[in-house]
N, C-alpha and C positions, 0 to 999 in steps of 0.2 A: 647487487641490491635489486630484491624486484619489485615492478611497476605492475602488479597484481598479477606477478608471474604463479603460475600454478603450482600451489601447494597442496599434490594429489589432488579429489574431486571433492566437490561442493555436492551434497547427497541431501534430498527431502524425499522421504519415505526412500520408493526405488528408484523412484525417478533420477536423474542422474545430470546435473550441467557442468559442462568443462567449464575451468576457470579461463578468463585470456586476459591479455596484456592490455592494458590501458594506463590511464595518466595517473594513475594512483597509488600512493604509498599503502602500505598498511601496517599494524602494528609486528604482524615482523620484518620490516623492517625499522624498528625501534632500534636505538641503539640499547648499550647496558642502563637496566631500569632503575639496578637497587638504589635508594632513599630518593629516588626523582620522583615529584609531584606532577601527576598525571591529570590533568581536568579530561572529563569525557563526558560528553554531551549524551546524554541519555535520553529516549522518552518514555518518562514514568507517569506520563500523561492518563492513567488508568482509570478504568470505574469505579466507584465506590457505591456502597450500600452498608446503613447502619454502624458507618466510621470504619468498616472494612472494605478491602479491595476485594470486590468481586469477578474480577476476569484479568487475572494476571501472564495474559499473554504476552503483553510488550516487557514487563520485569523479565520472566522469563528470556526473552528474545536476546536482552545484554546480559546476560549473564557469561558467557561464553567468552567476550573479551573483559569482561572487571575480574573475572577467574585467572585470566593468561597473566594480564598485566600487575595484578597482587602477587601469585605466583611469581613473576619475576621479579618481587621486592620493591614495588614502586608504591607509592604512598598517592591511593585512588582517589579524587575528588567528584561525585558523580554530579551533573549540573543536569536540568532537566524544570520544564516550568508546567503548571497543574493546574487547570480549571485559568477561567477569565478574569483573576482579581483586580481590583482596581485599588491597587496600595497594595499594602498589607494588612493580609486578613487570615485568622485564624483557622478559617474554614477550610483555606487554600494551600492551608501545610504541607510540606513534602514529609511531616515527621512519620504518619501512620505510613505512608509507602514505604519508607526506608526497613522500618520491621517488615513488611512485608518482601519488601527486597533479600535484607536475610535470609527470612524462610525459605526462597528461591537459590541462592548462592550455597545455605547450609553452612555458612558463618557469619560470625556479627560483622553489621552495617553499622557504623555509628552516624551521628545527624550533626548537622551545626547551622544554626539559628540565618542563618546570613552567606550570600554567596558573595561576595564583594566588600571592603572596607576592614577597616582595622582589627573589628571584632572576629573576624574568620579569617583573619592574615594569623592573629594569636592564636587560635585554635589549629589550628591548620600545621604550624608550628610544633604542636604539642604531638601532631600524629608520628606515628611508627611506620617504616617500613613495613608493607603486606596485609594494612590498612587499609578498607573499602568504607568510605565516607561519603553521603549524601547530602549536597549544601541546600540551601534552601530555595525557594521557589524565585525561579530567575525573571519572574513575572511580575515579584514586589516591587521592583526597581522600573521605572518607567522607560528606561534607558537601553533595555531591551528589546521590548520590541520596535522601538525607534532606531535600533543599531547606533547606539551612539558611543562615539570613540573613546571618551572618558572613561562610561560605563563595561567597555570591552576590556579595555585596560587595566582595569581594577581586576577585574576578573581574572586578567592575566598575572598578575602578579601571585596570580595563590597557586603559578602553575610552571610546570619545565616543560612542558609538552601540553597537545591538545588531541584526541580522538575524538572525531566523529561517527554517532554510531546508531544514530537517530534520523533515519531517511524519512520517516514520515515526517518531520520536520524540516524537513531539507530543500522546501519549498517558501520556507520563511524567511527572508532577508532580517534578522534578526542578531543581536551584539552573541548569544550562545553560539547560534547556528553560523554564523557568518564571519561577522566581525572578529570574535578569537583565533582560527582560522589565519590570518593575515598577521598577527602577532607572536605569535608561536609554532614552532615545526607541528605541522600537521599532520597527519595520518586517519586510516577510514577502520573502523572497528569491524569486527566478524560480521555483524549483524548490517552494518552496511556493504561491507565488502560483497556479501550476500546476491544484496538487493540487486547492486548497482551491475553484477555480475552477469544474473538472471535475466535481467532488463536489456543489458548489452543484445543479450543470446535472442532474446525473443523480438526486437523492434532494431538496435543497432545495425546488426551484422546478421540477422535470423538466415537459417535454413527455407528457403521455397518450396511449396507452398506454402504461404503462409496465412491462417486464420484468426479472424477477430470473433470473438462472440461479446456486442454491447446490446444491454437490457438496460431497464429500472424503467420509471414513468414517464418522464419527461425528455425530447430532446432538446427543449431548450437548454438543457442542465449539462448536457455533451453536444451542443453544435461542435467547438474546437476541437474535441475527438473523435468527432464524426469525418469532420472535414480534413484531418491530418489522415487517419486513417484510410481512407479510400487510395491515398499515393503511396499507401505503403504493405498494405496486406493483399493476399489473392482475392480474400473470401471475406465479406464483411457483414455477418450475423447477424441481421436485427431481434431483440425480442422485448418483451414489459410491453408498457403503454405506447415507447415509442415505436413499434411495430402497428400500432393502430394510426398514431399522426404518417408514417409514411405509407400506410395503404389509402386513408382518405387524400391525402396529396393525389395520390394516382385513378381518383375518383370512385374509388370502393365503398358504400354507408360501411359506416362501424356501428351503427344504431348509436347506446348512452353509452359506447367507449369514454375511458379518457383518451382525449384527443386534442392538441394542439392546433386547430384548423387555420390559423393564422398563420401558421409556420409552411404552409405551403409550398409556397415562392420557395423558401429556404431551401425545404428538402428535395425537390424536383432540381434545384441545381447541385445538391449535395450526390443524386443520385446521376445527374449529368457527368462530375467531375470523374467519380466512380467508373462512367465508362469509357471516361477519354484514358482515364489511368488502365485500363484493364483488370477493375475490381469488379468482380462477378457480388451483386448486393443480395443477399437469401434474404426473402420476406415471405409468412407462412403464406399458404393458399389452404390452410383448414386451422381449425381456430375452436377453443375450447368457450361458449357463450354462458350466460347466467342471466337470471331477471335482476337478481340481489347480490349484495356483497357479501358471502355471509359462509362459514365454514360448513363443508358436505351441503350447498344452494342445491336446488334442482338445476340440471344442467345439460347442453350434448353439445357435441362436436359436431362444426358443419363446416360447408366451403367458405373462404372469405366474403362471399358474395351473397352468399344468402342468412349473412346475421337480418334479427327482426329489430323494427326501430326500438324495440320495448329490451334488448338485451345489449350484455354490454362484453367485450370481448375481456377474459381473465388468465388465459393460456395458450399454448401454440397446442394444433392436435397431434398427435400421433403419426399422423402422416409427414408432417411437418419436421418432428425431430425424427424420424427416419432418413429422409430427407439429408436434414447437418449430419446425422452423424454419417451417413456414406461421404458427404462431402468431406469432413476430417480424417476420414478412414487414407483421404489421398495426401492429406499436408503432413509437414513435417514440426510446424510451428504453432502455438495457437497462444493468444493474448486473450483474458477474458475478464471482461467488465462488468456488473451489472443481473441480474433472472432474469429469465426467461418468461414467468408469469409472475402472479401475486401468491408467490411461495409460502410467504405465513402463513397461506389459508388453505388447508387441506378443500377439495384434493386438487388446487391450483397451483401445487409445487408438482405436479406431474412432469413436465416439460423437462423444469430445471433440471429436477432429477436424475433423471432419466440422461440426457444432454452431459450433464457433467460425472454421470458414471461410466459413458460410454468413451469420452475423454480419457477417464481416470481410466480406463484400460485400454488404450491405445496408449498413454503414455508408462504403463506397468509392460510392456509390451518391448517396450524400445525404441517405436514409431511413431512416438509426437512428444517433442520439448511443450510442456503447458506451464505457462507462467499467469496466476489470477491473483486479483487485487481489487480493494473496493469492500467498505465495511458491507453492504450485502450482500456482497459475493462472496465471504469469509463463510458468513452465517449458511446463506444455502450449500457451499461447499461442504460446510459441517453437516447441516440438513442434512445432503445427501452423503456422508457418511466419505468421503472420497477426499475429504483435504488433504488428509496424509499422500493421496497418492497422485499428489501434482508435485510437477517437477520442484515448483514453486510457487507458494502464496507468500503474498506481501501483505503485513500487518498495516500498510500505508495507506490511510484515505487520500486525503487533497492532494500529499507530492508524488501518488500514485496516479491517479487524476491526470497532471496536470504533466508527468512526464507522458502519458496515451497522446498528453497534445502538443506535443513535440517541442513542451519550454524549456529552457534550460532551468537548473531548479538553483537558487543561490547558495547553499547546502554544500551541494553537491559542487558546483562551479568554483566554490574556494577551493575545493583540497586538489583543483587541478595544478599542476607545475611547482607544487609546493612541494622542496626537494630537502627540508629540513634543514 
């Protein structure tokens, strides 16, 4: 029986991660499936527009194990909660995902009203063997995200088994994510098995050198990943806004950057820690300026030091992502968080661009494992046309997040030593 012993390789585009050995079952190690009721914690957590799913990337994502586990004759129950309701509310249905679920699998999804209590124990009952079933939003019940043990338990009874398969939720101490988990033999689905795999490879047990790239606006918003990372990567990449809060720390005008100037103190010890660790910190020394915020601004590239008070800093220069990328050209590993500029706005996506396609061919190469994560960084990955060609991207916001800051995730934490 394996403990996510390697089943051949785990492949995103060309990119390539070995599977290894950790504390975790997964659905093959299932026993025989046929007529057992499977609950699998899904996140069909999706966007909508005009009562359609408009970005069915995370459907998509489980599809992989509600295929294996129907295929082996097991009677699928998908659990998954949808927008912030407060009770029950029509708006917060999981009914329109579940068709769309379908579409994605390429056979009927059927729904039922209720994940919990009498009315979905009867239903439930009524299923067939190699039935794929979507219950309803695990979010109507209060008892959920309270993790409360009644409400776990009910849940358990509509189930022989439990998959988790929902990492982006795997941050949640919640009665889906958590509580079922302790009730029933446990196991981690494709789409987690995935994750947790990828994640080992890049921050667990990574290959040295190894590289961070964190962007976006704020460092208030990554202090904990800033601070966990300095003790664990070579190279740790500033870019976004908070490349302006740690150049004025070091006493540089940013002009009308954004800039955290209060956060001083902070980052002056964050970059302290960085060198007792021997984390070499990259922060640009040329810098793409603007008067305005505004798509195709008047604009030019100058040294960090000579931004004017009237400009505001919007991307790293040229010189700057020459710079990381020689620097990557020597690591083996790279985590990446966050842009490099304010990418939505041409031509302030220069940097990212640029940065993460030179990535994507160091990792199309054989010489750099890239694991990125973080819904911005999804997006400029696609921007710059290159997401297919990381080793791995994570569909995960917050327990992508919050694993960069070394927490354990509660998710994840159950399905350890859970031996069925």
């Amino acid at each position: 029986m394996g403990l996510f012993e390697p089943h051949g390789r785990y492949r995103r585009g060309d990119g390539q991660v070995a599977l290894t050995v950790t504390t975790f079952l997964t659905i093959d190690d299932m026993p025989a499936l046929a007529g057992k009721r499977v609950l699998v914690r899904a996140d069909l957590n999706v966007p909508m527009a005009a009562g359609q799913v408009s970005d069915a990337t995370r459907l998509a994502a489980t599809v992989p194990t509600l295929a294996a586990l129907a295929d082996r004759g097991a009677i699928v129950l998908v659990l998954s909660h949808f927008g912030r309701p407060k009770g029950r509310d029509a708006a917060n249905s999981l009914a329109p995902v579940a068709k769309a679920l379908g579409e994605q699998l390429g056979r009927p999804v059927g729904f039922i009203g209720d994940c919990a209590g009498a009315e979905a124990e009867a239903a439930v009952a009524e299923l067939a063997p190699g039935m794929i079933t979507v219950l309803e939003n695990t979010r109507f019940h209060p008892g959920e995200e309270a993790n409360d043990p009644g409400f776990a338990a009910a849940m358990a009874r509509l189930g022989d088994f439990y998959v988790n398969d929902a990492f982006s939720a795997a941050h949640r101490s919640h009665a889906s994510t958590e509580g079922l988990a302790h009730l029933l033999p446990a196991f981690a689905g494709r789409s987690m098995q995935a994750e947790l795999t990828a994640l080992e490879k890049a921050l667990g047990k990574p290959q040295h050198p190894v590289a961070a790239v964190v962007g976006g606006a704020k460092v208030s918003s990554k202090l904990d990943v800033l601070t966990h990372l300095v003790t664990r990567v070579d190279h740790l990449m500033i870019g976004g806004g908070m490349a302006n809060t740690f150049l004025a720390a070091k006493g540089i005008d940013v002009g009308k950057s954004l800039c955290e100037h209060d956060l001083a103190p902070t980052v002056l010890d964050i970059l302290a820690r960085a060198e007792a660790a021997g984390c070499t910190v990259h922060l640009p020394y040329d810098v793409v300026v603007a008067k305005q915020f505004a798509a195709n601004a008047p604009h030019r590239t100058c040294n960090v030091h000579d931004v004017a008070a009237d400009e505001m800093i919007l991307d790293l220069g040229e010189s700057a992502v020459e710079a990381l990328g020689d620097a990557l050209k020597i690591c083996k590993t790279l985590v990446w968080n966050g842009p490099l500029g304010a990418f939505e706005t041409v031509p302030f996506d220069t940097a990212t661009v640029a940065l993460a396609r030179i990535a994507a061919a160091l990792t199309q190469s054989g010489g750099l494992l890239s694991v990125a994560g973080g819904g911005d960084t999804v997006a400029a990955l696609n921007h710059a046309g290159v997401a297919d060609q990381f080793s791995f991207v994570s569909v995960a916001g917050g327990a992508f997040l919050e694993w960069m800051e070394g927490k354990a995730l509660p998710g994840v934490e159950a399905l350890k030593g859970n031996r069925a």
